[in-house]
DRENLUMSE-209115 format. One record per residue (C-alpha): residue in three letters; x, y, z. Coordinates in Angstrom, 2 decimals, decimal comma. Layout:
BEGIN
R   residuo        c1        c2        c3
R       ala         X         Y         Z
...
end
This chain:
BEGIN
R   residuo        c1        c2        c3
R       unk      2,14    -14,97     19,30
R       unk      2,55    -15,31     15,56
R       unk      2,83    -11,53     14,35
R       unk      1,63    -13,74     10,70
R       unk     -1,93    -14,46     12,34
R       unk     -2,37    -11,56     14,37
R       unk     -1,21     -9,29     10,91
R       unk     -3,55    -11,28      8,66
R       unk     -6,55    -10,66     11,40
R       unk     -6,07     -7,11     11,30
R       unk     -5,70     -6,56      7,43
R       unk     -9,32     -8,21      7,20
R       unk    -10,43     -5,37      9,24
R       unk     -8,28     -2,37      8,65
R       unk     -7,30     -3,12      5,03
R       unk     -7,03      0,60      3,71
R       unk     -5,42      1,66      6,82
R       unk     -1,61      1,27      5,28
R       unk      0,08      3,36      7,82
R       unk     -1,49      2,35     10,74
R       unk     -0,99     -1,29      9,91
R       unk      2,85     -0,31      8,47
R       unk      3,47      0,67     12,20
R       unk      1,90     -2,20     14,21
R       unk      3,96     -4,66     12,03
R       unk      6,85     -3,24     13,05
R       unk      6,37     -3,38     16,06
R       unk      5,69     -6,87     16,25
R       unk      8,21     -8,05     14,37
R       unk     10,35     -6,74     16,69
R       unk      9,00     -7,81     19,69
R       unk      7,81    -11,01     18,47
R       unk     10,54    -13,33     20,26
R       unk     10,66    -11,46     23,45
R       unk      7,00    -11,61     23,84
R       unk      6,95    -15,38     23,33
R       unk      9,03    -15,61     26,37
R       unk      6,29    -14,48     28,29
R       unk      3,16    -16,68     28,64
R       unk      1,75    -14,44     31,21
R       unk      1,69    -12,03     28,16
R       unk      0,23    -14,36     25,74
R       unk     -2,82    -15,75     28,35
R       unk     -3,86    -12,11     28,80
R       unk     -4,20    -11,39     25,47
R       unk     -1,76     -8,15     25,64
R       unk     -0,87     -7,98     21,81
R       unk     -4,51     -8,16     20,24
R       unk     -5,54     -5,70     23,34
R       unk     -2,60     -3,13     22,65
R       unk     -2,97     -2,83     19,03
R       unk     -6,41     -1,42     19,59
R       unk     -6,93      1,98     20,45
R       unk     -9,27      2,51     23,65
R       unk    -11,40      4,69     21,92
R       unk    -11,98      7,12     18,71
R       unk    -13,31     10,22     18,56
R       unk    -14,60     11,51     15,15
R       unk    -16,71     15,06     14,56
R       unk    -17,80     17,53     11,92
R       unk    -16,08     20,87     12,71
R       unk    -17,77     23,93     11,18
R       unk    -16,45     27,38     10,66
R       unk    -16,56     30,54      8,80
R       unk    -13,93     31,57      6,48
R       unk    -12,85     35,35      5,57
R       unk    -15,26     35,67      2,85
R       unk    -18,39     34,66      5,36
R       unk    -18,76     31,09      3,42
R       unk    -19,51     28,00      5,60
R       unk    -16,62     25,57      5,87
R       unk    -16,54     21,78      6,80
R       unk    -14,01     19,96      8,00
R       unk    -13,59     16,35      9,84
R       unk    -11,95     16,27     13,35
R       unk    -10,78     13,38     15,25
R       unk     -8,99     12,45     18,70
R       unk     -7,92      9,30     18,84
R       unk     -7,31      8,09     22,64
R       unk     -5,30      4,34     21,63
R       unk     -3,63      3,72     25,58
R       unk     -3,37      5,27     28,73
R       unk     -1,81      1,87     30,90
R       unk      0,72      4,37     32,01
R       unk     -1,13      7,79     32,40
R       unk     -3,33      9,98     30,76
R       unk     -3,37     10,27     27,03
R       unk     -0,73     12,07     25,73
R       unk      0,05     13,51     21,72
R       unk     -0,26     16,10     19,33
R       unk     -2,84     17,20     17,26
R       unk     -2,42     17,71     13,51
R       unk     -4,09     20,13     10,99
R       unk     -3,26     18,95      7,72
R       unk     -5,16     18,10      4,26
R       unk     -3,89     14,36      4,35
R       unk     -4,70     13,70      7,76
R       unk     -6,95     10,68      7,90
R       unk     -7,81      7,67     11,00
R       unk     -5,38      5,40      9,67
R       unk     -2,41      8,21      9,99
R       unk     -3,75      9,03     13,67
R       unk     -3,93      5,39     14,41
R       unk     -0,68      4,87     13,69
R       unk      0,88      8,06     15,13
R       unk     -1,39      7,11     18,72
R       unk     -0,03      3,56     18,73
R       unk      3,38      4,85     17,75
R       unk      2,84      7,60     20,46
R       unk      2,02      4,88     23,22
R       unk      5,66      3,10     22,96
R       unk      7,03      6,80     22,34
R       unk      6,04      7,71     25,75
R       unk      6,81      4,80     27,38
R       unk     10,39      5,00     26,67
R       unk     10,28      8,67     28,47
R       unk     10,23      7,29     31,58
R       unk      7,52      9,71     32,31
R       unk      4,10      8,59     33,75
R       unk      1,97      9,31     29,97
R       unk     -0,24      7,19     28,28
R       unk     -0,25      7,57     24,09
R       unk     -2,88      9,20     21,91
R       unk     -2,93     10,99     18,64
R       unk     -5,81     13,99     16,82
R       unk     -6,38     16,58     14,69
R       unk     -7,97     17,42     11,25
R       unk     -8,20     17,22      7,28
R       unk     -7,93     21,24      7,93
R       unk     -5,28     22,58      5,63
R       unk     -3,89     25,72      7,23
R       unk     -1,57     26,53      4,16
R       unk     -2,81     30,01      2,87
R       unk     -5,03     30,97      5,94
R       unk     -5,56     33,83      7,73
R       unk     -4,67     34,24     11,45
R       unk     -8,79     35,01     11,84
R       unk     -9,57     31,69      9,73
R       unk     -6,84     29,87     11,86
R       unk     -8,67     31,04     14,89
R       unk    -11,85     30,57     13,83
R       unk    -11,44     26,81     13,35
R       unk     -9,22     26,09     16,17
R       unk    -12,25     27,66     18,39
R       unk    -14,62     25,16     16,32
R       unk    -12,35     22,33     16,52
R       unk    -11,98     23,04     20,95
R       unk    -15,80     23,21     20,96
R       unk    -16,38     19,26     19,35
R       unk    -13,32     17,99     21,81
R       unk    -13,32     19,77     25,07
R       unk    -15,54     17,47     27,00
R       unk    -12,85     14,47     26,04
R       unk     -9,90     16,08     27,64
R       unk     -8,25     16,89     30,77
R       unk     -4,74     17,23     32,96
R       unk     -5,74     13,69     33,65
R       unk     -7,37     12,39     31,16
R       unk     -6,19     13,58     28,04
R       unk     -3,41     16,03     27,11
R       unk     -2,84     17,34     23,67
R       unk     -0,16     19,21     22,36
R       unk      1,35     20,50     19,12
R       unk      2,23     18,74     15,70
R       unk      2,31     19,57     12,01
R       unk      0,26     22,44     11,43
R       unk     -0,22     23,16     14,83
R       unk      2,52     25,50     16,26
R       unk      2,21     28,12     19,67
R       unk     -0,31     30,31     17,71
R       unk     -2,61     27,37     17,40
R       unk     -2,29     26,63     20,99
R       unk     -2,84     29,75     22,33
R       unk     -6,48     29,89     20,07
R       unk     -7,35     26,02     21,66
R       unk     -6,66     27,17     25,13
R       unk     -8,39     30,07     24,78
R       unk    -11,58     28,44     24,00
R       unk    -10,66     25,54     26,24
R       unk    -10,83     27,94     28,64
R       unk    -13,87     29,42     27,91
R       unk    -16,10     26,82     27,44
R       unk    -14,43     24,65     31,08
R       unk    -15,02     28,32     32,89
R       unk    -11,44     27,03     34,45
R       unk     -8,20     28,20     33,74
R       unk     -6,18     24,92     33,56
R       unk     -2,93     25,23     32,30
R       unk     -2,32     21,59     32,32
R       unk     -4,90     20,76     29,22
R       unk     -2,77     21,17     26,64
R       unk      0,95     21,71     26,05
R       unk      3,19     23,83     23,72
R       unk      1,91     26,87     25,63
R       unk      2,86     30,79     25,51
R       unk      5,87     31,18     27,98
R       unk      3,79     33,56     29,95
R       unk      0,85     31,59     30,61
R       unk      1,88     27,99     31,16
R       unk      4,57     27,43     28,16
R       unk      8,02     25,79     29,33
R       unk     11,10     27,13     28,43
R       unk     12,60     24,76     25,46
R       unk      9,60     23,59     24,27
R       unk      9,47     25,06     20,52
R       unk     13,11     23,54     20,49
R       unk     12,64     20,31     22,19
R       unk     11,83     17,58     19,56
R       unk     14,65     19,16     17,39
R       unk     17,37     19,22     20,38
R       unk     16,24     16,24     21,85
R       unk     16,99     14,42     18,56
R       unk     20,27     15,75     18,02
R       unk     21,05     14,28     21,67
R       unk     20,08     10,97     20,97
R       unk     21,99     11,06     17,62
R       unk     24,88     12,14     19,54
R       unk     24,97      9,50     21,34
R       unk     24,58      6,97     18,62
R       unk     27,62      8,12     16,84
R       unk     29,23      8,48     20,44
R       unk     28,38      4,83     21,46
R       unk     29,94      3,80     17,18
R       unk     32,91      6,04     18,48
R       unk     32,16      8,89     16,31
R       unk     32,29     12,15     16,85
R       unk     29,52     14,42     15,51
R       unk     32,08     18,01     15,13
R       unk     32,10     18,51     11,42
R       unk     30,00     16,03      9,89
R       unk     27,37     17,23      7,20
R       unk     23,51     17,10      7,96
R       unk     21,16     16,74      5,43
R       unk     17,14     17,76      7,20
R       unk     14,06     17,69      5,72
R       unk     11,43     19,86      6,92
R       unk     11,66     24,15      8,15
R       unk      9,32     24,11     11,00
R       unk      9,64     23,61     14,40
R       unk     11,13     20,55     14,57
R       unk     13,58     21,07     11,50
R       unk     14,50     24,30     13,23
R       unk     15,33     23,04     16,18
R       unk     17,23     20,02     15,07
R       unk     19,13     22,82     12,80
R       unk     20,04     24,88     15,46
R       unk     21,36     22,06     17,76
R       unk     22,95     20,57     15,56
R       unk     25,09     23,63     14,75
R       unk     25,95     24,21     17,92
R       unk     27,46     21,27     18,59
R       unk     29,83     21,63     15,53
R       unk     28,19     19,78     12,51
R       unk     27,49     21,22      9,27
R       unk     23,68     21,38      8,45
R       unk     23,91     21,49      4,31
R       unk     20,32     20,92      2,83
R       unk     16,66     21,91      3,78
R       unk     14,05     21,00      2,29
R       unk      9,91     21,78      1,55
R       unk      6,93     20,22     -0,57
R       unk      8,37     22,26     -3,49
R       unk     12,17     21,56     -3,51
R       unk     15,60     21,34     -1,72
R       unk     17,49     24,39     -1,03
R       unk     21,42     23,26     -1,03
R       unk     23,98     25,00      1,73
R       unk     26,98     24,27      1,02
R       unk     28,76     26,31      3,95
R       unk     26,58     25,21      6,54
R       unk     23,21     26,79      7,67
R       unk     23,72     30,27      9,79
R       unk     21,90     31,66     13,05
R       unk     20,17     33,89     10,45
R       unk     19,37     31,51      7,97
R       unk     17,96     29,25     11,36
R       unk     15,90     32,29     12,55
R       unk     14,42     32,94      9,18
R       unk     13,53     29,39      9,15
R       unk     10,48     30,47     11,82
R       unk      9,69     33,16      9,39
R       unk      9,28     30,64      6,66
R       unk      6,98     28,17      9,11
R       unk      4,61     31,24      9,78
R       unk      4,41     32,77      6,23
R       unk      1,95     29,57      5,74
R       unk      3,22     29,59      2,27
R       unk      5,13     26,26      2,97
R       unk      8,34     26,69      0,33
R       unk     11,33     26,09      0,92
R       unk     12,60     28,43     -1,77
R       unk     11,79     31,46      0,87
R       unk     15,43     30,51      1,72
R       unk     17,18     30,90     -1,54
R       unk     15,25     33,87     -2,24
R       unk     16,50     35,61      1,27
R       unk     19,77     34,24      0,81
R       unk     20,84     34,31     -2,87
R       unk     24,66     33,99     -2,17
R       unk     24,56     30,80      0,24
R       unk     21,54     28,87     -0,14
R       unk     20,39     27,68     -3,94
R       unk     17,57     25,86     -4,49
R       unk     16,44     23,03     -7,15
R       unk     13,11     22,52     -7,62
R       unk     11,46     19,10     -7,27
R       unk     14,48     17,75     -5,08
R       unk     14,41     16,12     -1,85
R       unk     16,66     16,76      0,85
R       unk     18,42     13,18      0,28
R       unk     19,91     14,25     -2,63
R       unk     22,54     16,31     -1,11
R       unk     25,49     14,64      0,33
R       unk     25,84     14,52      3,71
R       unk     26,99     12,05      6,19
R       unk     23,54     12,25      8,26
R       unk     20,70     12,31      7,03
R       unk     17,64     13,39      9,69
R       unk     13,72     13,11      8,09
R       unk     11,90     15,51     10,15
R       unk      9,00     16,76      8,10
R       unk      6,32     13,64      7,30
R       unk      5,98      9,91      7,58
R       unk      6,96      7,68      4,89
R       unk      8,84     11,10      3,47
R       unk     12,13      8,40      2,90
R       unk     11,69      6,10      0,28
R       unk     13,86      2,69     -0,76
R       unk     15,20      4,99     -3,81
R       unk     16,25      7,34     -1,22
R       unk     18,44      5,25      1,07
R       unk     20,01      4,15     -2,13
R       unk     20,86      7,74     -3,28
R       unk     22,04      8,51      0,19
R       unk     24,13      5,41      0,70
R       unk     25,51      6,19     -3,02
R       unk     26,40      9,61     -1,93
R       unk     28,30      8,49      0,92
R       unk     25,67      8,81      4,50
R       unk     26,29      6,68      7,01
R       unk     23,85      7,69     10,19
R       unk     20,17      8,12      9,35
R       unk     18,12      8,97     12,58
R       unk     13,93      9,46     12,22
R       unk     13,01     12,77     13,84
R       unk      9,69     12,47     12,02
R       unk      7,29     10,16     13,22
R       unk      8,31      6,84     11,19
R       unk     10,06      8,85      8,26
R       unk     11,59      6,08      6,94
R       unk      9,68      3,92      4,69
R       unk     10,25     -0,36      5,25
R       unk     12,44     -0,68      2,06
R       unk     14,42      2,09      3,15
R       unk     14,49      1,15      6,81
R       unk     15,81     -2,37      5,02
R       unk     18,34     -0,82      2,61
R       unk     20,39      1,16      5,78
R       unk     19,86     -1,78      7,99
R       unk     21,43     -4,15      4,96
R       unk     24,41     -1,60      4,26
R       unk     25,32     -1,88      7,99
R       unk     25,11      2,02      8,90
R       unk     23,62      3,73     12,16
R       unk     20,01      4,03     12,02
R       unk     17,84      5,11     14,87
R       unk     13,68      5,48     14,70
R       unk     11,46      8,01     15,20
R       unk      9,78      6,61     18,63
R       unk     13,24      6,97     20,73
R       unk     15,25      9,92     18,45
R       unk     12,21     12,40     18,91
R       unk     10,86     11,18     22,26
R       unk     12,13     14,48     23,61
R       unk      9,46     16,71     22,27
R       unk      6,93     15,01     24,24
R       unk      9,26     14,09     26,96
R       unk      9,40     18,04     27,37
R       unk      5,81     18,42     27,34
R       unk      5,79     15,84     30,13
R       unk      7,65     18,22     31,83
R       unk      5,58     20,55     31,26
R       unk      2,65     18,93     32,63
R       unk      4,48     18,71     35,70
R       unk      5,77     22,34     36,04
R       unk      1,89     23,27     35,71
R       unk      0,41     20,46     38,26
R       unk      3,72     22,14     40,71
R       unk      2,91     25,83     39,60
R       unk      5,85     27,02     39,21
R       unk      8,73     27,51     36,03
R       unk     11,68     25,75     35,51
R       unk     14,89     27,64     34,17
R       unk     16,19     27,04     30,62
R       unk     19,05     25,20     32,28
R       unk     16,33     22,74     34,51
R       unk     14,66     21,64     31,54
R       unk     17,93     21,51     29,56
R       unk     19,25     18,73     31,75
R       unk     15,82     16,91     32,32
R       unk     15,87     16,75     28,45
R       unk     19,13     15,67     28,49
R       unk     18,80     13,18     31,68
R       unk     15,80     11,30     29,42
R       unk     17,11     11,15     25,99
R       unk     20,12      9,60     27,67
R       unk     18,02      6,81     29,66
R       unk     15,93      6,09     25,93
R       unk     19,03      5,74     24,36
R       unk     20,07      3,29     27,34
R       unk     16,98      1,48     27,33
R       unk     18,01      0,63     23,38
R       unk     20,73     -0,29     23,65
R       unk     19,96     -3,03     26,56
R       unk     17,24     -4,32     24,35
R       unk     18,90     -3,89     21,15
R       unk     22,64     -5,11     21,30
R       unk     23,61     -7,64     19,02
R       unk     25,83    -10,97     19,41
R       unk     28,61     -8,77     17,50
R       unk     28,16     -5,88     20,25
R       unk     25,97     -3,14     17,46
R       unk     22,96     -2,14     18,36
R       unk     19,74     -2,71     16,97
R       unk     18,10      0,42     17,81
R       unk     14,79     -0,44     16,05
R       unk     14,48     -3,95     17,68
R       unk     15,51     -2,25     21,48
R       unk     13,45      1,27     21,41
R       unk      9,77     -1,32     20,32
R       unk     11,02     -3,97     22,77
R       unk     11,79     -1,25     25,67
R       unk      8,68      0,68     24,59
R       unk      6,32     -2,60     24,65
R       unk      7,99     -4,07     28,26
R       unk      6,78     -1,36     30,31
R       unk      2,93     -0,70     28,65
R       unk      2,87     -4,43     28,47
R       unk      2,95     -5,19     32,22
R       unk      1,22     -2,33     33,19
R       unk     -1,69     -3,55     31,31
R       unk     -0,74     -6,92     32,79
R       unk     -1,02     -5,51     36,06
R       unk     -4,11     -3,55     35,96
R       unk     -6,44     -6,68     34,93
R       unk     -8,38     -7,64     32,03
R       unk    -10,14     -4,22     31,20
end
């Protein structure tokens, strides 16, 4: 394989899809010399096969806002490999959503999944729907729309969604519901992120955020570190910001900025349990400001417009809003400032350049597809509480979570240790990731 040819053959055809093709690059990059150790890999054509979703699924979704007028929206599934089991990703409701960005989350998704150790194949959906400034009945309203164009296309076995950005427990709950309606079946095992009386696991909201802060952890654990005390920088208030936030305070570090689409909001004692519970507040306001903070909490939290979250320092910086939301200009302000761990929570936050600038200045960096593997690894166990009908405790899913970030992290650092004994995590999480859907699809034929 020559990731040159293959990249060049792929531009021709996908030349507007930047993030999709951003992702698949680095992916092969990484994998490039392992794979060439591997004829078997090479004669079945594995690469050009895996870099190809399985199938797309694009739709007009119609609904009717609060003032009666007809709206129109575009709604997509993409289904990119199920080698290892059934489809398996969120779906996101958000203005800039387009195929290339669901292309790239599905393929990212695939590897993501892989590295769980849990039987799930990868896929990726949603909608150019912008839920900022809706109404619970609008919200509804389209999410009952949106279930009636996919609901034929998925299934406890065939294709799983879940949550993402713009699509929290609320959103869930209105998919199921129609789900349910149109199937005549109550199958708790379509979707995950559920209610915790009808289906939900415990830990889920909290998963992708707690899960991360594991797997950093362990990073700074394996550089002998110790995370007690150390300043975190986040980007983000939703779910996964919240989550991270909370963890990360309870295991003894100091989470100092927050940030939104409109600014940065600066805590220079640390974020509180009430400042972390007002955080959900913020999420379901739909308002999407940051400065909901500073405004509840004059005296400790102070916000600057325009600001990102990188331009407090910190020691740690965790992206865990958007992709791409890190920029080269970023790492530099953050190395200037002093960080020296940067872990993606968000689904490739990092941009290449910055990606390149931490990698060049030598400090911990971890990527998105291993650090926040345990939100889905969590809805994984989800599926499997649901298939088993029963409920785990808090303390069950704790350790699971716990149990699989720990085997990802292992998984890295087999595939990703240096001559000089660091770890690459980027190189070992794609290589890990890639092994396993590699010769499954090697396995299962030419199909």
């Amino acid at each position: 394989m020559k990731v040159s040819e293959i990249m060049t053959a792929l531009e021709k055809k996908y030349g507007h899809e930047q993030e999709y093709l951003q992702a698949v690059r680095e992916v092969l990059e990484s994998i490039e010399e392992v794979y060439n150790q591997h004829p078997e890999f090479e004669k079945a054509k594995i690469v050009e096969r895996i870099v190809e979703p399985d199938r797309i699924f694009t739709f007009r979704v119609v609904w009717v806002d609060d003032k009666g007028e007809v709206q129109t929206n575009l709604g997509y599934r993409v289904q990119f490999n199920a080698a290892i089991g059934p489809y398996k990703g969120g779906l996101r409701f958000h203005k800039a959503v387009t195929p290339s960005m669901l292309k790239f989350l599905g393929f990212e998704q695939t590897f993501k999944n892989a590295l769980t150790t849990l039987p799930m194949g990868g896929g990726k959906g949603g909608s150019d729907f912008d839920p900022k400034g809706k109404s619970d009945a609008e919200i509804m309203r389209f999410c009952q729309a949106f279930m009636l164009e996919l609901w034929r296309n998925i299934g406890p076995d065939t294709d799983v969604p879940a949550g993402d950005v713009g699509v929290g427990g609320r959103e869930i709950g209105y998919l199921t519901g129609m789900y349910k309606k149109l199937a005549r079946e109550y199958n708790t095992g379509v979707l995950t992120g559920k209610g915790m009386t009808w289906g939900g696991s415990i830990l889920r909201p909290e998963a992708t955020g707690y899960g991360a802060l594991y797997f950093t952890n362990q990073v700074l654990k394996t550089a002998g570190k110790d995370i007690k005390g150390k300043t975190i920088a986040l980007s983000g208030f939703g779910n996964v910001a919240w989550g991270a936030a909370k963890k990360a305070t309870e295991l003894g570090a100091k989470v100092v900025a927050i940030s939104g689409p409109d600014g940065v909001c600066h805590i220079p004692d640390g974020i509180t349990q009430d400042m972390i519970d007002y955080m959900l507040v913020m999420r379901s306001s739909n308002r999407d400001i940051v400065s909901m903070m500073a405004d509840k909490f004059p005296d400790k939290a102070f916000f600057t417009a325009g600001k990102k979250a990188w331009s407090i320092k910190c020691d740690i910086a965790l992206p865990c809003a958007f992709q791409n939301e890190l920029t080269g200009e970023d790492a530099k302000e953050l190395l200037a400032n002093g960080t020296w761990c940067c872990c993606e929570v968000s689904n490739m936050g990092c941009r290449p350049e910055a990606i390149h600038e931490f990698q060049k200045a030598g400090i911990l960096f971890a990527p998105g597809k291993a650090v926040n593997a345990g939100g889905v690894a969590t809805s994984g166990l989800e599926m499997t509480q649901n298939a088993s009908h029963i409920s785990w405790t808090a303390e069950e899913v704790d350790a699971k979570l716990h149990h699989i970030m720990s085997s990802i992290h292992e998984q890295c650092v087999k595939y990703g240790r240096r001559p000089d004994g660091t770890i690459d995590y980027v190189k070992g999480a794609n290589i890990a990731g890639f092994m396993k859907v590699a010769t499954a699809m090697l396995e299962q034929g030419t199909i």
